[in-house]
C-alpha positions in Angstrom: -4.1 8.9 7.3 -8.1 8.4 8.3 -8.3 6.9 4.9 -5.8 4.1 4.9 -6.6 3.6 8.6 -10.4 3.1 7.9 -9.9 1.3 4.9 -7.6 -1.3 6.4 -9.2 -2.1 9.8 -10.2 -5.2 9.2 -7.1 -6.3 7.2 -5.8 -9.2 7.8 -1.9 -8.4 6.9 -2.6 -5.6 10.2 -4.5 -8.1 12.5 -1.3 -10.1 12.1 1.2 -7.1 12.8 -1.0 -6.0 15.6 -3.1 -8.7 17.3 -3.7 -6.7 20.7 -7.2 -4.8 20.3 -5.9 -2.4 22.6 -3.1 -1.3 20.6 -4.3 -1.6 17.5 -5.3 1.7 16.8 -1.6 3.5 17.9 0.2 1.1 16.0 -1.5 1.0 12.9 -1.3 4.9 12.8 2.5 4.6 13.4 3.2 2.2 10.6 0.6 4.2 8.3 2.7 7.1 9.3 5.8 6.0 8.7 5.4 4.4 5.4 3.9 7.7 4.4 6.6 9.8 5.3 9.3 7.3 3.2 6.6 7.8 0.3 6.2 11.5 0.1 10.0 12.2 0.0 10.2 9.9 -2.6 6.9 11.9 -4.1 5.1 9.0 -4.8 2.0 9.1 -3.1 -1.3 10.2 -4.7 -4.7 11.3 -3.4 -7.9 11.5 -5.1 -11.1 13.4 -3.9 -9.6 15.3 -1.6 -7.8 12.2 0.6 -10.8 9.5 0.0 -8.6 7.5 -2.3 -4.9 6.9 -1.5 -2.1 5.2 -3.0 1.7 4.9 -1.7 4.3 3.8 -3.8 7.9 2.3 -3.7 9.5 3.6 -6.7 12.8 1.8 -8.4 15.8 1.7 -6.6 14.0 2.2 -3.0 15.5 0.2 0.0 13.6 -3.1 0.7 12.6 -4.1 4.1 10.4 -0.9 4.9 8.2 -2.4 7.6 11.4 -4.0 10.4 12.7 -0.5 10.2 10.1 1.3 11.7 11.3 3.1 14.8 8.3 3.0 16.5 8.4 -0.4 16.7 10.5 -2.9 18.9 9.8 -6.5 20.7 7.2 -9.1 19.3 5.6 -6.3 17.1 9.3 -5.8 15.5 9.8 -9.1 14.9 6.5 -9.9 13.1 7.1 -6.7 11.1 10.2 -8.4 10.2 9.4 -11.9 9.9 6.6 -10.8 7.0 9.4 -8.9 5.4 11.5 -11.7 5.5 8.8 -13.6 3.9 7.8 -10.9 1.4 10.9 -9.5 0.1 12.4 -13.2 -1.7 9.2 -12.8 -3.5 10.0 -9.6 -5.0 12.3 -9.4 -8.0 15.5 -8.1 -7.6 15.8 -6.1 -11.0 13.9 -2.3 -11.2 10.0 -2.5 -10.5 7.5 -0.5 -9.2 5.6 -1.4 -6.1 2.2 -0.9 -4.9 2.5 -1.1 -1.1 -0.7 0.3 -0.2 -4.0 1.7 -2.1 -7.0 2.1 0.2 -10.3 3.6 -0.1 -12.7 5.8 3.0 -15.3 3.3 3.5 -17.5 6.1 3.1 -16.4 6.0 -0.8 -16.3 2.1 -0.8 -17.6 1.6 -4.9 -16.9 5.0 -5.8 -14.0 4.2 -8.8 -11.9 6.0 -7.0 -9.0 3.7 -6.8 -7.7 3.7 -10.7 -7.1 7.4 -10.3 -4.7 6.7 -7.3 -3.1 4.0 -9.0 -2.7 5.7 -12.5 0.3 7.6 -12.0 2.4 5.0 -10.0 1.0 2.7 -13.7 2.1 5.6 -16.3 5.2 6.0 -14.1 6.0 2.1 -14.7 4.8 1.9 -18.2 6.9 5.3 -19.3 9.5 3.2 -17.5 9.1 -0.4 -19.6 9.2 -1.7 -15.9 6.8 -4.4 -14.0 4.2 -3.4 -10.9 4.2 -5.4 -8.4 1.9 -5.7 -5.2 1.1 -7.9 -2.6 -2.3 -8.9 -0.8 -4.1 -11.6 1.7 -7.2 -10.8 0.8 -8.9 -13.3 -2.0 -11.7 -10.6 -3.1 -8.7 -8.4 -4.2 -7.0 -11.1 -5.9 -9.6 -11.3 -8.1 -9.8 -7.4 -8.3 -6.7 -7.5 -9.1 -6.7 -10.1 -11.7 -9.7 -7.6 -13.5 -7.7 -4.8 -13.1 -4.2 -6.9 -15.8 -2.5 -8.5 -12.7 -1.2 -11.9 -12.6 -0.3 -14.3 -9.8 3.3 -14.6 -9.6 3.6 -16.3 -5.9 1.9 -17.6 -2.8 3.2 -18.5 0.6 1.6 -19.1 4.0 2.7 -16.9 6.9 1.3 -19.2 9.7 -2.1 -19.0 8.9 -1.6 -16.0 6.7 -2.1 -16.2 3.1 -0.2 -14.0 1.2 -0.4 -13.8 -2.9 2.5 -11.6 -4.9 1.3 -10.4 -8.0 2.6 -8.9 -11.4 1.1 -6.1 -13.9 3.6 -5.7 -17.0 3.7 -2.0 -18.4 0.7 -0.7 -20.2 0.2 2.6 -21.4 -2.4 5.0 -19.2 -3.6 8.6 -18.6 -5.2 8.6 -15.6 -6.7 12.1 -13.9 -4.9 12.3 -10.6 -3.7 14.8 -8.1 -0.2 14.8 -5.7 0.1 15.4 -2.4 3.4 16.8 -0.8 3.2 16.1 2.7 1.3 13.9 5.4 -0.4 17.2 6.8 -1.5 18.5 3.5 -3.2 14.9 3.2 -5.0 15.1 6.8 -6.0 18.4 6.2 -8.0 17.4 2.8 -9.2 14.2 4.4 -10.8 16.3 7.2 -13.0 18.7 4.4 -14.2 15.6 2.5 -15.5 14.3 5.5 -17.3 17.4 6.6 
């Protein structure tokens, strides 16, 4: 989890979830966590370099609303989780896709090309399927990352004073190197030797 923890620090989709500094650290880790665990049972999460690259995927068929049903989670945190899910999930087509809910770099690897070998098998997965990716993101730099990478726009709303911008790959044919990971510990464990 050091990985998508590090890489997301400064995100603005997390300084909405969690605006208390003091917090900010526990909660992130629990909501890390436990979109982690819904994504290995489902065995789509994928690792590259040992844990400095991640990607976690909701494959067709998954239930929508991950982030309101997070245990951990109760009172004004809960009910922005929710509110940005309630925002979100209209946005999202109803029929089969896949979707890219997280993919997140070690700043330490920031530049690396690390990232298309995490996203390559959720990609092939779609494209063997003849289905959409989706993904979502409030960050302009990786709309246009995104946009170099085959995505389109498809939406954009305003959470408050939250910009948030759905976008759509169609299925294309790739064959991406990548490696699997089977479970939240096996990932730790390799994030800790690449960052001996």
């Amino acid at each position: 989890m050091t990985t998508v923890l590090s890489a997301l620090r400064h995100d603005p989709v997390f300084a909405f979830f969690f605006p208390d500094p003091e917090t900010f650290d526990l909660d992130s880790r629990a909501l890390v966590g436990h979109l982690f665990d819904k994504r290995v049972r489902q065995g789509t999460v994928w690792i590259a370099c040992g844990g400095a690259s991640v990607s976690m995927w909701k494959a067709p068929g998954s239930e929508r609303g991950d982030l309101g049903v997070a245990p951990e989670f109760f009172g004004e945190t809960a009910n922005r989780l929710t509110h940005y899910g309630d925002v979100l999930n209209p946005l999202l087509p109803k029929a089969d896709h896949w979707y890219l809910g997280v993919v997140a770099t070690h700043p330490h690897h920031a530049g690396s090309g690390l990232e298309p070998a995490v996203m390559g098998p959720g990609l092939q997965s779609a494209a063997e399927a003849g289905l959409p990716v989706y993904l979502e993101t409030s960050v302009l730099e990786n709309v246009d990352r995104h946009r170099r990478e085959g995505f389109v726009v498809e939406s954009q709303v305003m959470l408050r004073d939250l910009p948030i911008w759905v976008m759509r790959k169609d299925p294309i044919s790739l064959s991406p190197n990548f490696k699997t990971s089977g479970t939240r510990r096996d990932m730790d464990q390799q994030e800790h030797s690449s960052e001996q």
